[in-house]
N, C-alpha and C positions, 0 to 999 in steps of 0.2 A: 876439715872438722872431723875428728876421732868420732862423735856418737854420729853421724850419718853414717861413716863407714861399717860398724859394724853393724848398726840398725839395716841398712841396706843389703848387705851380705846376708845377714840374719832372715831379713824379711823377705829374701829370692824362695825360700823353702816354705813360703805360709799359702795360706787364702785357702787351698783344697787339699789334702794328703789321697797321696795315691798309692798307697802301700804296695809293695810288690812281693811275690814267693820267691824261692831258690830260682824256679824256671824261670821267670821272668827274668831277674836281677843278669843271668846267666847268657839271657839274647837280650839283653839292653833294651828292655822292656815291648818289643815288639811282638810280645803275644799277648798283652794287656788284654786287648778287646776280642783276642780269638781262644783264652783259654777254657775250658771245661771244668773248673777245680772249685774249691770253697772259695778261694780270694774271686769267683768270680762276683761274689758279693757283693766287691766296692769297684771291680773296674767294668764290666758286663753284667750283669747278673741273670741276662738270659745262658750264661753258660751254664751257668748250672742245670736249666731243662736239660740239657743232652748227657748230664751224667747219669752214669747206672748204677752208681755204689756211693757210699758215705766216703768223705774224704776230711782230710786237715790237715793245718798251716800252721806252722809255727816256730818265729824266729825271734833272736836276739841281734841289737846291734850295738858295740859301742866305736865311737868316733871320736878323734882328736884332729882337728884342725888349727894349724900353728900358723902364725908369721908372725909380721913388722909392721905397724902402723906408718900412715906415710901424712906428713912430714919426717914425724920426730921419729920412728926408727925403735918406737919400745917395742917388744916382745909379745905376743898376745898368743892367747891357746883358748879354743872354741871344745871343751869335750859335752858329747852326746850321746845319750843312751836311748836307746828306741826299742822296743820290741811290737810282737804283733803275736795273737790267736786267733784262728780262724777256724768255722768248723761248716758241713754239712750235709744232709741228710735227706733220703728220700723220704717221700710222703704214698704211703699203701704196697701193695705188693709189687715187688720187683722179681722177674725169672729170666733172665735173658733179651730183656727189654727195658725200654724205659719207665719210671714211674708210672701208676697209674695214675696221684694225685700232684705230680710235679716235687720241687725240692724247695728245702728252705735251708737259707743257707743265715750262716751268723757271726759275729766277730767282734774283737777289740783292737785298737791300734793306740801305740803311746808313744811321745817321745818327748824328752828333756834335753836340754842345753845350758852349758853355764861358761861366760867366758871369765877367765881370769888374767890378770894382768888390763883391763877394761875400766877406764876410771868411771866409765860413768853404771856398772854395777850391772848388768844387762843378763838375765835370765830367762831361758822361753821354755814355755811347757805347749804342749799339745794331746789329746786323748780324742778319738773317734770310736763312735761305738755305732754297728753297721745291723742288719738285717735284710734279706732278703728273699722273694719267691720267686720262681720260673716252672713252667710248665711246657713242654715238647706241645707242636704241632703236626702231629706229624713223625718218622722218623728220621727226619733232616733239618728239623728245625722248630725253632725255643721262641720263647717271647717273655723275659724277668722285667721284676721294680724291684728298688732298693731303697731305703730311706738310714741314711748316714747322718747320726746325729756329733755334732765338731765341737769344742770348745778348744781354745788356743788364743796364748800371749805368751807378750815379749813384754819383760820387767825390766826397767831399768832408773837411774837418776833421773835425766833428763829425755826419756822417751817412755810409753805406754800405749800398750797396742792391745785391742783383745776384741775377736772373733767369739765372743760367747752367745751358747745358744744357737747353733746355726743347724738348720737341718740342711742336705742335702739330697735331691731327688735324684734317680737315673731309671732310666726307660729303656731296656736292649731289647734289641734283634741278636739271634746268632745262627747263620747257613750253617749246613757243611755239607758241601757240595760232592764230597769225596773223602778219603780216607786222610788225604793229603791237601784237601784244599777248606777251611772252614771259613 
């Protein structure tokens, strides 16, 4: 059946977005939870205690995913545009150290899809819009919350899916044990 298959495909990429930076995309996301930057916003958000300066994020993406539907063999093209803003900022004065009142870190995330060649008309939008605080313990370590507010669906003839309204919570730790090891 054509609409499970792209509904399925379509719907591997929903339920949470975890947007990523250049750095990340670039190690296949295995510094998600150990980086220092604004996007630590929506993947840690105690990174941001350990930063000493204002930072920001921000990317474009556009995507075409093609094939063949399986039985029949039509043609089908998936394009997707996505972008992301990220930004953030210490709280009080900063001299060579860390904040004195911690950072707040902030952001939008968005993405579209629309398949063509699709009989049954299938569309998905998604938009996250993030916020976050972290404050150092120390100078080896942070303790952030984040509250990431979601909405997302998938449009189509015979399917209808939608995540609206979702907030989601995250609580970090972040060590850094070393220059080299966080």
């Amino acid at each position: 059946d054509w609409s499970s298959d792209v509904c399925s495909s379509d719907l591997q990429q929903r339920f949470v977005v975890q947007p990523q930076d250049a750095r990340m995309v670039g190690l296949a996301g295995s510094t998600a939870l150990t980086t220092s930057g604004s996007i630590s916003t929506v993947t840690n958000p105690a990174g941001l205690g350990l930063m000493k300066q204002a930072d920001a994020s921000l990317s474009y993406g556009h995507n075409q995913i093609s094939g063949n539907t399986y039985p029949g063999g039509q043609g089908v093209k998936d394009t997707q545009n996505s972008g992301q803003v990220y930004g953030a900022v210490p709280l009080g004065p900063v001299k060579d150290a860390l904040p004195d009142y911690g950072n707040l870190g902030f952001g939008w995330y968005g993405r579209g899809g629309d398949w063509s060649g699709d009989p049954d008309n299938t569309d998905t939008s998604t938009y996250q819009v993030s916020a976050a605080y972290a404050k150092a313990i120390g100078e080896k370590m942070a303790l952030g919350y984040s509250l990431n507010y979601q909405n997302d669906s998938v449009d189509g003839d015979t399917v209808e899916y939608d995540s609206t309204n979702s907030f989601l919570q995250t609580l970090g730790l972040q060590v850094r044990d070393s220059e080299n090891l966080t």
